[in-house]
SEMARPA-735842 format. One record per residue (C-alpha): residue in three letters; x, y, z. Coordinates in steps of 0.5 Angstrom, whole numbers, plus 500, padded with zeros to 3 digits. Example, Ala and Ser with C-alpha at 12.3 -4.5 7.8 and 13.67 -1.06 7.14 Angstrom:
<pts>
ALA525491516/SER527498514/
</pts>
This chain:
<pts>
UNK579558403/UNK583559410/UNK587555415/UNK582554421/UNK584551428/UNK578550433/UNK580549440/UNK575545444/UNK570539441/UNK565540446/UNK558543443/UNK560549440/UNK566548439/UNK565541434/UNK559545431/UNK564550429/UNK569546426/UNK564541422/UNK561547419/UNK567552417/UNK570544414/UNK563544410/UNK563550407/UNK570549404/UNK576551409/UNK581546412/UNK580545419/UNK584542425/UNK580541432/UNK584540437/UNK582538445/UNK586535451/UNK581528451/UNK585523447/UNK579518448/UNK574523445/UNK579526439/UNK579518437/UNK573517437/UNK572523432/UNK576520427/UNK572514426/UNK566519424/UNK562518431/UNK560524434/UNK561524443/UNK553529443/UNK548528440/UNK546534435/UNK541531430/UNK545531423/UNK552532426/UNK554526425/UNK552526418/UNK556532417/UNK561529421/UNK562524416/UNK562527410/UNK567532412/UNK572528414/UNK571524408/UNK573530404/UNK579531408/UNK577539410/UNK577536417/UNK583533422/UNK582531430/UNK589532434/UNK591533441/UNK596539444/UNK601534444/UNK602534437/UNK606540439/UNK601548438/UNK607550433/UNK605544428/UNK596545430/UNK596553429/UNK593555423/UNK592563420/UNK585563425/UNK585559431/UNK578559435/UNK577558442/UNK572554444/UNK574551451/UNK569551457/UNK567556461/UNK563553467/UNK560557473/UNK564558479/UNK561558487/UNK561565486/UNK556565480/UNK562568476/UNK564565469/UNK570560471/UNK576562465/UNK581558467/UNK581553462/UNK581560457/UNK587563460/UNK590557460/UNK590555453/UNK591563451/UNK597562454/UNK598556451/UNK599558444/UNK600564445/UNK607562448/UNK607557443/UNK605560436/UNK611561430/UNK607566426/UNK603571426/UNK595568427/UNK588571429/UNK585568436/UNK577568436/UNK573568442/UNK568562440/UNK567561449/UNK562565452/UNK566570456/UNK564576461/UNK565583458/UNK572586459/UNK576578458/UNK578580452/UNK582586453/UNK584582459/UNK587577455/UNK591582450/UNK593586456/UNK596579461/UNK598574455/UNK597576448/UNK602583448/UNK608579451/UNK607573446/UNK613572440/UNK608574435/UNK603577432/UNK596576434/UNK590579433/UNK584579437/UNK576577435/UNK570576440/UNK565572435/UNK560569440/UNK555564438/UNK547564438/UNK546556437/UNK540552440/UNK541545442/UNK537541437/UNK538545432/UNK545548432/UNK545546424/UNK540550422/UNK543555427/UNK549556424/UNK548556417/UNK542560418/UNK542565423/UNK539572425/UNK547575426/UNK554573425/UNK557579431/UNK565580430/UNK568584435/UNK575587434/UNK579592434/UNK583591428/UNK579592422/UNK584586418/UNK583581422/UNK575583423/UNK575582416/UNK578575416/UNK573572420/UNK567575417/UNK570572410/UNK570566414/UNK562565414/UNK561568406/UNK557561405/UNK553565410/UNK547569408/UNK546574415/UNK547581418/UNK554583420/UNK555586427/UNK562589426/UNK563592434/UNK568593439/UNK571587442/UNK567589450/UNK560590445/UNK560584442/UNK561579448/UNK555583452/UNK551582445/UNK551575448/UNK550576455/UNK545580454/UNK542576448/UNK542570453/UNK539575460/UNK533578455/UNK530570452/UNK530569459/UNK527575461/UNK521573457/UNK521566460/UNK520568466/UNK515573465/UNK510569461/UNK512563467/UNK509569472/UNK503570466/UNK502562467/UNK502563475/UNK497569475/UNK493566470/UNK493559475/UNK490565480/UNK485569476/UNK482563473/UNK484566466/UNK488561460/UNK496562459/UNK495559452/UNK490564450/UNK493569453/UNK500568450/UNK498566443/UNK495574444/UNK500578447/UNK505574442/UNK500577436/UNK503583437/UNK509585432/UNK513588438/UNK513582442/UNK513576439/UNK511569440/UNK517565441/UNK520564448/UNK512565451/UNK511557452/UNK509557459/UNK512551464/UNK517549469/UNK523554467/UNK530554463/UNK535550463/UNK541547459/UNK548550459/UNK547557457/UNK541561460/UNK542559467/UNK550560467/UNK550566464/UNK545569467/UNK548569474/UNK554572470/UNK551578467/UNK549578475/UNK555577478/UNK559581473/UNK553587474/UNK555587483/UNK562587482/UNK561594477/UNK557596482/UNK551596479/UNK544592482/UNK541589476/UNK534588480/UNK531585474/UNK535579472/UNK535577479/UNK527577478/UNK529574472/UNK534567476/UNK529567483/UNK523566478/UNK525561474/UNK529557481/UNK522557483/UNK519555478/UNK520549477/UNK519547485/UNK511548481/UNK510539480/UNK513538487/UNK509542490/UNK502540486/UNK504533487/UNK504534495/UNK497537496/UNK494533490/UNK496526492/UNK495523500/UNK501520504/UNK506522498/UNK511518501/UNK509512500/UNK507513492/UNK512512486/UNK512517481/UNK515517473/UNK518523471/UNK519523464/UNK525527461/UNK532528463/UNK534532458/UNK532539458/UNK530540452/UNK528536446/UNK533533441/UNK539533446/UNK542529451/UNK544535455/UNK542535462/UNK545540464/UNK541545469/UNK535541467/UNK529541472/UNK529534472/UNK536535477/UNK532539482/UNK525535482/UNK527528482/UNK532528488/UNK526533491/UNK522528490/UNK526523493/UNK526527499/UNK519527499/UNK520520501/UNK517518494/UNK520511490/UNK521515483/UNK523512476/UNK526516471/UNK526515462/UNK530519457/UNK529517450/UNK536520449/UNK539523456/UNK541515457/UNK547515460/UNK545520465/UNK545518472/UNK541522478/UNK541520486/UNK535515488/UNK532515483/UNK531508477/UNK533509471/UNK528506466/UNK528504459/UNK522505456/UNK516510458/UNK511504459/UNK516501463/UNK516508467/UNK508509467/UNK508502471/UNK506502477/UNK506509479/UNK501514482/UNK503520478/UNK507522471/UNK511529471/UNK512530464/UNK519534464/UNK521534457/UNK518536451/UNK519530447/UNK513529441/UNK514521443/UNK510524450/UNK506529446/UNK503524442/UNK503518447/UNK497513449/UNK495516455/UNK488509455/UNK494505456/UNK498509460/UNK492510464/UNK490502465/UNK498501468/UNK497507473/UNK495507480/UNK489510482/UNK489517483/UNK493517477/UNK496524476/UNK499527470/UNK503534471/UNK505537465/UNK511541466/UNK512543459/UNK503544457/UNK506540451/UNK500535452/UNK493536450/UNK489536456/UNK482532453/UNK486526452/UNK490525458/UNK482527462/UNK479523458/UNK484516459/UNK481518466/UNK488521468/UNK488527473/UNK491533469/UNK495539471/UNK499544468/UNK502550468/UNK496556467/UNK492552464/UNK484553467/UNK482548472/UNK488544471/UNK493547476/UNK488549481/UNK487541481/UNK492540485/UNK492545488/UNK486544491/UNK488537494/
</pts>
């Protein structure tokens, strides 16, 4: 079993380190947040992953896992494997932002006493690699060899993601050290991928531009659908029928969020301009989905008279179910364009609870949303939405008591037959609703 050293606890990077300690390698996870570090060392985990902190617990109980920071010195904290799993936020530009990449490769580069192999884990442009071997690594005291191994895990089902996963993808141009990382994940059953460093880091933007693709394509469907009067859920079930296609990615809403999809779709943008090249589809792909999700503010506008004098609930901050990441969430564009509308908006989460959005009431329960309010936009797909009683939703509601269902999660005869306006996204006669003030 190896020596691992994981740079970076947040969500790749906790994900990584808990599960190669899992499968029997020993594994040190370092991150400059001191408060963080201490509270992984008790076992609580800082995101919310289901069956993470179980995990958590069990490999420090086994010792295969130890938390430091920097200032325990990199000579002491390098294994023969180092991952790096540092942010890579957007820039103003739409460019990944990689200083925190070059800073620690420089780093430990600088700082190493033996010989290791540096695995890319963050989500890098095509052409970081060879960079950082050209500017940091080449001038380093030792020996370091050079992965790209980019990672393919979904937010609220990240465990599943790692231990069962469709590829594991090793970019390098060493053999050796392209072994070593494959040996690393022998627990793992999938399909190697072993390419060039720049193959493997556009496997993931174009992994990442492709989903979002798809998206916004069946987002469009919807939105025709909305026009001609035909249903997307039909229509969606029967184009996903076909082998070629496929029916995952073909729910239809208010569009994709989180912390991947939209960032590095920017970045394959920006990456394609800078080289020259006008990457017309995926610009498509970015105004499609900015659009989409103007869809319940727009409806709320013609459905309900005098807008700025009415309350409305908007469930869901998160941007998808089972995590508390609210990063490019629709919920952060629609409530403050609510709030401009003049609307008094109250907000609920079931997770999502520390988050904090301009103008509007955080609430801690769904009823104590519901109470009150002209209308509801169901933002996230949480089954405590789907499942809700809508007769007891509809008797705390104002008249004309709307519900907009963001994510078409909902069935629409038990929200119409509580007495509740429902619209959607391409469902026949529920959008046009609201359309039609």
């Amino acid at each position: 079993m190896a020596d691992v050293t994981v740079i970076g606890t947040g969500y790749v990077g906790l994900i990584q380190g808990v599960c190669l300690a899992d499968v029997g390698h020993d594994v040190t996870c370092v991150d400059i947040d001191e408060a963080k570090i201490e509270m992984l060392r008790t076992g609580t985990s800082p995101i919310f992953e289901p069956g993470l902190e179980e995990l958590l617990a069990k490999t420090i109980a086994s010792g295969r896992i130890t938390f430091a920071t920097p200032d325990d010195g990199w000579a002491d904290l390098l294994g023969d494997i180092v991952f790096v799993a540092v942010g890579t936020p957007q820039a103003d530009n739409g460019a990944a932002d990689l200083r925190f990449v070059r800073s620690v490769t420089s780093a430990i580069a600088a700082e190493a006493t033996h010989p290791f192999t540096l695995v890319m884990k963050s989500t890098v442009p095509p052409g970081t690699g060879h960079a950082l071997i050209r500017r940091t690594l080449a001038d380093a005291p030792v020996d370091i060899a050079y992965v790209s191994n980019p990672e393919f895990l979904r937010e609220g089902k990240a465990l599943e993601d790692w231990y069962r996963t469709d590829r594991i993808v090793i970019g390098s141009d060493t053999p050796d050290a392209a072994e070593a990382v494959s040996a690393l994940y022998e627990a793992v059953d999938a399909p190697r991928v072993i390419t060039d460093i720049a193959s493997a880091e556009t496997i993931k933007y174009a992994s990442n531009a492709f989903l979002s693709t798809k998206i916004s394509f069946i987002n469009e469907i919807a939105n025709l659908c909305d026009v001609i009067g035909a249903d997307i859920d039909a229509v969606s079930h029967g184009i996903g029928m076909d082998t070629r296609i496929g029916p995952d990615f073909l729910r239809a809403g208010i569009g994709y969020g989180g912390s991947c999809f939209p960032k590095d779709t920017r970045a394959l943008d920006f990456i394609a301009t800078i080289n020259g090249y006008e990457f017309s589809l995926l610009k498509s792909v970015i105004e499609v989905n900015n659009r989409q999700r103007l869809l319940p503010v727009i409806a709320l506008v013609r459905a309900l008279p005098h807008l700025h004098e009415r309350t409305i609930a908007v469930l869901g901050l998160a941007f998808k179910p089972d995590t508390d990441d609210v990063r490019e969430s629709p919920a952060v564009d629609i409530v403050p364009l609510l709030v401009e509308e003049g609307c008094s908006v109250k907000v609920y989460d079931p997770i999502a609870a520390e988050v904090e959005i301009p103008g509007a009431t955080r609430c801690a329960t769904v009823w104590e949303a519901l109470d009150g309010v002209s209308a509801a936009v169901v933002i996230t797909e949480w089954g405590e939405f789907a499942t809700l009683d809508w007769e007891r939703a509809a008797g705390m509601m104002t008249s004309p008591a709307v519900v907009f269902d963001g994510r078409n999660c909902l069935d629409p005869s038990k929200v119409e037959a509580a007495g509740l306006s429902y619209m959607a996204v391409g469902r026949p006669g529920a959008h046009r609703t609201g359309r039609s003030g």
